[in-house]
N, CA, C and O atoms as CSV, one atom per row, in Angstrom:
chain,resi,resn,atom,element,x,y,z
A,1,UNK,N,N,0.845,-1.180,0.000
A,1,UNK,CA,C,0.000,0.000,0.000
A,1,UNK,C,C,0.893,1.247,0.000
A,1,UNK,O,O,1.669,1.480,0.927
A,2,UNK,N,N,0.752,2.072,-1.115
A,2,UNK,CA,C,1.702,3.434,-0.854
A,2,UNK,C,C,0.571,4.075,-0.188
A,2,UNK,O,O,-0.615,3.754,-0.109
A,3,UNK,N,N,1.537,5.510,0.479
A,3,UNK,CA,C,0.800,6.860,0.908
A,3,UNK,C,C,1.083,7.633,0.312
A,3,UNK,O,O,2.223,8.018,0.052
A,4,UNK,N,N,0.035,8.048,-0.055
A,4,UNK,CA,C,0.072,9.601,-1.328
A,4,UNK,C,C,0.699,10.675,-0.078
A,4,UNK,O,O,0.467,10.877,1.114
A,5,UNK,N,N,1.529,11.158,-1.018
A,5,UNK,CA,C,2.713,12.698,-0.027
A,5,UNK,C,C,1.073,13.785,-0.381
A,5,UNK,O,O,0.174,13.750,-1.221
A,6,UNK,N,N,1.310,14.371,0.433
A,6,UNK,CA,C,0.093,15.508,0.535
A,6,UNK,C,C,1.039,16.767,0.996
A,6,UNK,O,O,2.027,16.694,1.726
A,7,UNK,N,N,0.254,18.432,0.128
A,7,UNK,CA,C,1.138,19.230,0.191
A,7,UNK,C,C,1.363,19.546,1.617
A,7,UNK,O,O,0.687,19.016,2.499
A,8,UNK,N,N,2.438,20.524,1.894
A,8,UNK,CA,C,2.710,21.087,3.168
A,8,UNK,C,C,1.669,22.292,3.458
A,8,UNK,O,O,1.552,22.807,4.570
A,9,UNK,N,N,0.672,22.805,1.919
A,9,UNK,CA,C,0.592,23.997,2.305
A,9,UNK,C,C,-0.647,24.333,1.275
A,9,UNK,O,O,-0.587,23.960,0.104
A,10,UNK,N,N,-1.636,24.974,1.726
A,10,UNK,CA,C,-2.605,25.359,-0.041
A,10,UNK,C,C,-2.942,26.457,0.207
A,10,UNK,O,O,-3.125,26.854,1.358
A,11,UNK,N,N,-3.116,27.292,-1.029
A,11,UNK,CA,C,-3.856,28.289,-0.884
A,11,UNK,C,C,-4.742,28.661,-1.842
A,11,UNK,O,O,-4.658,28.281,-3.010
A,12,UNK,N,N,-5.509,29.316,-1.459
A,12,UNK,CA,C,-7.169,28.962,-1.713
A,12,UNK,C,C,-7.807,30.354,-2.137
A,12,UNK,O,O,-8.299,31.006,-1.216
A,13,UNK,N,N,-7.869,30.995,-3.673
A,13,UNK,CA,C,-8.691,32.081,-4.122
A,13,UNK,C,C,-10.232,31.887,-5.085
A,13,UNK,O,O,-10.466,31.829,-6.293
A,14,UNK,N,N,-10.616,31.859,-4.520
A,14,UNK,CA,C,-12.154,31.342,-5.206
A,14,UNK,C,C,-12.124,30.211,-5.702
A,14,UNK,O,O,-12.303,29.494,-4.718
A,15,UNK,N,N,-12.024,29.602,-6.511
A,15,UNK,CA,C,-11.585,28.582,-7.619
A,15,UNK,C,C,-10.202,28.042,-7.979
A,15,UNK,O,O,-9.854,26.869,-8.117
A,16,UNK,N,N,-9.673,28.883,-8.067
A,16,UNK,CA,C,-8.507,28.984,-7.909
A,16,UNK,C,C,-7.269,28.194,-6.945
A,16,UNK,O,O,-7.444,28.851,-5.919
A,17,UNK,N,N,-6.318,27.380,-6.648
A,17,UNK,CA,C,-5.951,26.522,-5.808
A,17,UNK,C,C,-4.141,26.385,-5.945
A,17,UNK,O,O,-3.531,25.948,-6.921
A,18,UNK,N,N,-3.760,26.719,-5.109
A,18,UNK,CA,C,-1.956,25.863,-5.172
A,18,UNK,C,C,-1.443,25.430,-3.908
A,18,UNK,O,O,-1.292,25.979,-2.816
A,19,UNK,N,N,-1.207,24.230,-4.392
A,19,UNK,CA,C,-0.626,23.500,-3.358
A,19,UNK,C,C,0.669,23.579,-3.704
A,19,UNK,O,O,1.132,23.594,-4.845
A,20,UNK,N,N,1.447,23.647,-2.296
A,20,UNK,CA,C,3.276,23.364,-2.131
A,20,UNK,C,C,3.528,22.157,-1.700
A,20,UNK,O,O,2.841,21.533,-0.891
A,21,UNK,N,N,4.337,21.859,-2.128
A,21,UNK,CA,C,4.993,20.403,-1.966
A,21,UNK,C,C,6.813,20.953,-2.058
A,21,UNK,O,O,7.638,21.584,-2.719
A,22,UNK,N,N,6.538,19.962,-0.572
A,22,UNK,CA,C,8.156,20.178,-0.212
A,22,UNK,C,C,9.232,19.144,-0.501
A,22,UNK,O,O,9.028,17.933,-0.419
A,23,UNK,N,N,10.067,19.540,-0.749
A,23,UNK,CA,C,11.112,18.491,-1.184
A,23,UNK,C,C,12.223,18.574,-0.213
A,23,UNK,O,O,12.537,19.679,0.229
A,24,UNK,N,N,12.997,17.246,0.249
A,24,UNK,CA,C,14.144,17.629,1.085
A,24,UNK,C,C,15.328,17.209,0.105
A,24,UNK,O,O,15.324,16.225,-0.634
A,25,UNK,N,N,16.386,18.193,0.254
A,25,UNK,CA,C,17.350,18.090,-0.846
A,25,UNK,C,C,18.869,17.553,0.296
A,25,UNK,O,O,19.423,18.376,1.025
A,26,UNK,N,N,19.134,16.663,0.250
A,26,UNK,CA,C,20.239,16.189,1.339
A,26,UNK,C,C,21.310,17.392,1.168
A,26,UNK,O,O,21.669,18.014,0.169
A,27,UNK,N,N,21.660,17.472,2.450
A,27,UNK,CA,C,22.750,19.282,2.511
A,27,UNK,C,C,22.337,20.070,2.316
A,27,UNK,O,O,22.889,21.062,2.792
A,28,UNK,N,N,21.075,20.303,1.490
A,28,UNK,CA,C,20.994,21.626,1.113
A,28,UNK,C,C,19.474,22.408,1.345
A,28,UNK,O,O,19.034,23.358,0.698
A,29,UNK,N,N,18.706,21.540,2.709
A,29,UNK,CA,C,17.524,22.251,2.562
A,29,UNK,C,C,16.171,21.367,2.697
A,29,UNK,O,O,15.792,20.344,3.267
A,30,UNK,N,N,15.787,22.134,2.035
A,30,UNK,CA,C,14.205,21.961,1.104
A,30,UNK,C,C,13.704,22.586,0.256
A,30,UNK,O,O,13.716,23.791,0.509
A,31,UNK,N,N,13.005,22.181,-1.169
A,31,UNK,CA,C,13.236,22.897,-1.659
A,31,UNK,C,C,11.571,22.832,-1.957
A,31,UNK,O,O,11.036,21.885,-1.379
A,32,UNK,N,N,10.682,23.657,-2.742
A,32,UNK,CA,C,9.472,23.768,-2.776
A,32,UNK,C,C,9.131,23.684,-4.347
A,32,UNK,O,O,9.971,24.117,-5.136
A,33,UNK,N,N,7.724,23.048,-4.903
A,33,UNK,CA,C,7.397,22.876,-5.716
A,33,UNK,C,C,5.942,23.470,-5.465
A,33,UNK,O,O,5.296,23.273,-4.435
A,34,UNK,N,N,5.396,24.445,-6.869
A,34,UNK,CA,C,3.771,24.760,-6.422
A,34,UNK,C,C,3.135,24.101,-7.832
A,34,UNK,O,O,3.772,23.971,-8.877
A,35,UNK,N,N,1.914,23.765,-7.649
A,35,UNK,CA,C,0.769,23.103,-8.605
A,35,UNK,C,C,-0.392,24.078,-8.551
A,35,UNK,O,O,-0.885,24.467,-7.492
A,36,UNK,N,N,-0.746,24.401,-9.601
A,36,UNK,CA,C,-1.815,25.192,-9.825
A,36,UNK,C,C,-3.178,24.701,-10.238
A,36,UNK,O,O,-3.071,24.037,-11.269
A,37,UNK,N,N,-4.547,24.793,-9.768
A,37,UNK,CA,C,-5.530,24.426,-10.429
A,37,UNK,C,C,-6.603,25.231,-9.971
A,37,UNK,O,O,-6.844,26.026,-9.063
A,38,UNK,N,N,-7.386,24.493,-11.374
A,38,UNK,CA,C,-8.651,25.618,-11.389
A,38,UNK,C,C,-10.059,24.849,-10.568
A,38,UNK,O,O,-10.640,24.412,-11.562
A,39,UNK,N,N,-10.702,24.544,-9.682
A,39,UNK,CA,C,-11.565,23.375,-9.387
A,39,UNK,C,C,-13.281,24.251,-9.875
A,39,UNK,O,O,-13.729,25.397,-9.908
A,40,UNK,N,N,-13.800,22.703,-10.210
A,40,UNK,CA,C,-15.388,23.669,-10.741
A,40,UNK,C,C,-16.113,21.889,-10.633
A,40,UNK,O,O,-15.698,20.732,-10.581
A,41,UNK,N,N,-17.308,22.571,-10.644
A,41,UNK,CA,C,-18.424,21.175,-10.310
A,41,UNK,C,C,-18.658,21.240,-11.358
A,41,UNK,O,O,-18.671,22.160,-12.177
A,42,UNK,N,N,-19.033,19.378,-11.404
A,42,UNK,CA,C,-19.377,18.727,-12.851
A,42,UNK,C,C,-20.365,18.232,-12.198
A,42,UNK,O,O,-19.869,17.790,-11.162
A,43,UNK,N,N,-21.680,18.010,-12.194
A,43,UNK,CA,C,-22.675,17.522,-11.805
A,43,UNK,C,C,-22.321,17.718,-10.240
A,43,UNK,O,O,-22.077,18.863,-9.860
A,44,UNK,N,N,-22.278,16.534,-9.216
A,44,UNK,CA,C,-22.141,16.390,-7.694
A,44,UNK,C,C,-20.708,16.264,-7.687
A,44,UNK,O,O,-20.287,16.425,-6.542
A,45,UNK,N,N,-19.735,16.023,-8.577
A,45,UNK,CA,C,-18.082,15.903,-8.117
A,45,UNK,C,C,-17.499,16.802,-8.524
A,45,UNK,O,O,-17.628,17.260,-9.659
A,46,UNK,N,N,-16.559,17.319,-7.437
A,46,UNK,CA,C,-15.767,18.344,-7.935
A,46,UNK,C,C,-14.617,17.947,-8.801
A,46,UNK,O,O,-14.049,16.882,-8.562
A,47,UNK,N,N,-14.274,18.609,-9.659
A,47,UNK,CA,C,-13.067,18.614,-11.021
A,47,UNK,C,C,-11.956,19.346,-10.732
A,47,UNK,O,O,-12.063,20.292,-9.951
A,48,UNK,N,N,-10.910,19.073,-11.225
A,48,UNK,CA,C,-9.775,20.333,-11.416
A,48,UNK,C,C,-9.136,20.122,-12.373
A,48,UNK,O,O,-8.614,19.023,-12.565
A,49,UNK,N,N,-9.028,21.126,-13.198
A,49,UNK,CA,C,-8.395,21.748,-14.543
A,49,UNK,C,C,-7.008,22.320,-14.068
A,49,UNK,O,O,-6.942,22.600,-12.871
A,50,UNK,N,N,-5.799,22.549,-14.906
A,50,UNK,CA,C,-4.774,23.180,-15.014
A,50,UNK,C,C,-5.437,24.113,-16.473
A,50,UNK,O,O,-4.495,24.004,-17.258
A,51,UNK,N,N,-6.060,24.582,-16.888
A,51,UNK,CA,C,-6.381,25.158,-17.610
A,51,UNK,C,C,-7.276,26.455,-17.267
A,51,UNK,O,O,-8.285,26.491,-16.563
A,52,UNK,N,N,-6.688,27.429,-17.899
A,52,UNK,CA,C,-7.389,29.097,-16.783
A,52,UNK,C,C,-7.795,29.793,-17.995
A,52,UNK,O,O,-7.069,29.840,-18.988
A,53,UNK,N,N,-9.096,30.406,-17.920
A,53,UNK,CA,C,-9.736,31.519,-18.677
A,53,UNK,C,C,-9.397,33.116,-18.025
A,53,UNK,O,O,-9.120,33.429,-16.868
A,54,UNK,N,N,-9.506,33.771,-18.973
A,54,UNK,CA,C,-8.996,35.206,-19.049
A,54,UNK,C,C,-9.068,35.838,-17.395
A,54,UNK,O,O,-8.207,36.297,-16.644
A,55,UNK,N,N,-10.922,35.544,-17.230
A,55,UNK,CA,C,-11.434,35.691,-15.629
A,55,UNK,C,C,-10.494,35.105,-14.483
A,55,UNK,O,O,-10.642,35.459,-13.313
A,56,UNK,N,N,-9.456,34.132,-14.903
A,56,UNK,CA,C,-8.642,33.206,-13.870
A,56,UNK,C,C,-7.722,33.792,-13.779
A,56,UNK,O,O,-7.516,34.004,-12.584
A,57,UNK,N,N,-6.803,34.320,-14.538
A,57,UNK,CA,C,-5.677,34.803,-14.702
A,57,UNK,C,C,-4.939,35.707,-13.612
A,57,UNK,O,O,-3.814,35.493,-13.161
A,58,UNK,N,N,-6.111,37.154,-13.152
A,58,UNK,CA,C,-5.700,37.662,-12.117
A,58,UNK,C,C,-5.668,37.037,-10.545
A,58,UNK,O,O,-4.999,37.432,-9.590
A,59,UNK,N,N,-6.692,35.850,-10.627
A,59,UNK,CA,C,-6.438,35.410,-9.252
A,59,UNK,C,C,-5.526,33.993,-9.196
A,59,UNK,O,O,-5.761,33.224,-8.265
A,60,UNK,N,N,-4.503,33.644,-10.166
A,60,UNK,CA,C,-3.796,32.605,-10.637
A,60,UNK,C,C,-2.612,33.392,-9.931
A,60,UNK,O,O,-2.081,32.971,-8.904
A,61,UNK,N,N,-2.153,34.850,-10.717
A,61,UNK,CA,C,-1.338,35.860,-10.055
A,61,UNK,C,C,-0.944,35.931,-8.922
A,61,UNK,O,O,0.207,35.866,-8.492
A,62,UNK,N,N,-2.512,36.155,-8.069
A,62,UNK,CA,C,-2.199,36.211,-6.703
A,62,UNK,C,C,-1.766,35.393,-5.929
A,62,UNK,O,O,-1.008,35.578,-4.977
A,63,UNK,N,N,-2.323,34.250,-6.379
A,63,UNK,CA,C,-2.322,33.014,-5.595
A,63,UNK,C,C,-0.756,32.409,-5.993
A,63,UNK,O,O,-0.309,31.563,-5.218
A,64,UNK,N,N,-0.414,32.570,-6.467
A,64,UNK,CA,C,1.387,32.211,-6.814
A,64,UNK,C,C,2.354,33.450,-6.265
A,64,UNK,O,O,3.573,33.352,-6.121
A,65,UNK,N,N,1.588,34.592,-5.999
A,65,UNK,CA,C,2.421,35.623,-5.106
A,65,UNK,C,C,2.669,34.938,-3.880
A,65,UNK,O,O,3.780,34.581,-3.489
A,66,UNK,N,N,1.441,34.751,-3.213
A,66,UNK,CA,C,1.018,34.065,-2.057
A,66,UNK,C,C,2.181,33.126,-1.674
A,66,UNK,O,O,2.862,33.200,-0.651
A,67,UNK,N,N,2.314,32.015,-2.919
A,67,UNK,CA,C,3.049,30.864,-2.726
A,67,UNK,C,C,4.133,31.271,-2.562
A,67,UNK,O,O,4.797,30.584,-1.787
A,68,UNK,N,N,4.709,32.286,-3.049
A,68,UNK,CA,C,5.861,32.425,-3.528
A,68,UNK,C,C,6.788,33.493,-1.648
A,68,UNK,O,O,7.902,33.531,-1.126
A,69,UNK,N,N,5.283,34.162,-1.351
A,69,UNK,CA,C,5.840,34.760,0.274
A,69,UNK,C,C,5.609,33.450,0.862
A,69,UNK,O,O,6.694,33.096,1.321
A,70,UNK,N,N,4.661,32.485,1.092
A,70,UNK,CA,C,4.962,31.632,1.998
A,70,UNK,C,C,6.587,30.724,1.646
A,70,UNK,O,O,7.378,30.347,2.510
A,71,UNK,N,N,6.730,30.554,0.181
A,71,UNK,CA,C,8.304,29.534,0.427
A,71,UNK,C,C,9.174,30.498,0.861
A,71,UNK,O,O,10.079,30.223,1.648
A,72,UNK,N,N,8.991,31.615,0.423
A,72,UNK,CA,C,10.277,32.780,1.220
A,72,UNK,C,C,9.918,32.586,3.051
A,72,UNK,O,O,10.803,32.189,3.810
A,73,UNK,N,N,8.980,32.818,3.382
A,73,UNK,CA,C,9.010,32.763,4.754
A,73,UNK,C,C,9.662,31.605,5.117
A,73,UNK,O,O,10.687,31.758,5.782
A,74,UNK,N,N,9.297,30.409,4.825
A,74,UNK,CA,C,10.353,28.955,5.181
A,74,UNK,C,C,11.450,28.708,5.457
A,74,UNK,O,O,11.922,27.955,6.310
A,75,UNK,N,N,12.254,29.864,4.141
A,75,UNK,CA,C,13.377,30.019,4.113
A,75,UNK,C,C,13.947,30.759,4.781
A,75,UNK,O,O,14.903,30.146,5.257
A,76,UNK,N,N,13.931,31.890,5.162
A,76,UNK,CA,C,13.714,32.829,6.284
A,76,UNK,C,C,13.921,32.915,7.306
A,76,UNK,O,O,12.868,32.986,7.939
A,77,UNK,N,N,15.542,32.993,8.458
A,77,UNK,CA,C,15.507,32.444,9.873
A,77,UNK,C,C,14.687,32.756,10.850
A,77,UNK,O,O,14.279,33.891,10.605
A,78,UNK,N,N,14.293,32.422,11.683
A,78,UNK,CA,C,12.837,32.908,12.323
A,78,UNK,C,C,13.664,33.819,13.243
A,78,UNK,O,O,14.645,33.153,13.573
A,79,UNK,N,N,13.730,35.221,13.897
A,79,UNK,CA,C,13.923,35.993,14.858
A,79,UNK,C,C,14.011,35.705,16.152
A,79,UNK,O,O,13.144,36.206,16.867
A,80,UNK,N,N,14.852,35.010,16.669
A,80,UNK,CA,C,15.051,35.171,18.507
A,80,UNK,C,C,14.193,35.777,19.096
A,80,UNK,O,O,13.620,36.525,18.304
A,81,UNK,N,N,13.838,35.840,19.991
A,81,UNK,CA,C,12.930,36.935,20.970
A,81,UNK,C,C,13.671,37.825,21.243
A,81,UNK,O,O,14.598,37.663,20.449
A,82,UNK,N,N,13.983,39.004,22.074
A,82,UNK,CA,C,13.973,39.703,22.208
A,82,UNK,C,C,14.050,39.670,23.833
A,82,UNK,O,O,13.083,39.166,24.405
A,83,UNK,N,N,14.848,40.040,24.420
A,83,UNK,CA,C,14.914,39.527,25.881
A,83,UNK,C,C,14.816,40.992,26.759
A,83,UNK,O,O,14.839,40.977,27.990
């Protein structure tokens, strides 16, 4: 029986969807991969397309900005407190 890897991370603009998937790179990290999709109902099951209409485009944008501050934050040493 395998286990499907599930992302570390999604983010979520109307329809619109990207998941991160993390990779560990020996020595050097982790490194991040994002997947984009479009989800829409087909009768009672939901679908997802990699395929975006004109209307998709600006919130495809955002949503890969998004991705793109959360893998920077990861990377990012987190701040000590402050004593």
């Amino acid at each position: 029986m395998t286990t499907k890897q599930k992302p570390v991370h999604t983010i979520r603009l109307g329809a619109i969807k990207a998941a991160l998937w993390a990779n560990a790179i020996e020595n050097n990290g982790t490194r991040y991969n994002v997947t984009v999709c479009r989800l829409f109902k087909e009768g009672d099951a939901w679908r997802q397309s990699d395929s975006f209409g004109r209307d998709d485009l600006l919130l495809v944008a955002k949503v890969l900005d998004q991705a793109h501050t959360w893998i920077f934050q990861q990377s990012t040493p987190k701040a000590e407190p402050a004593e």
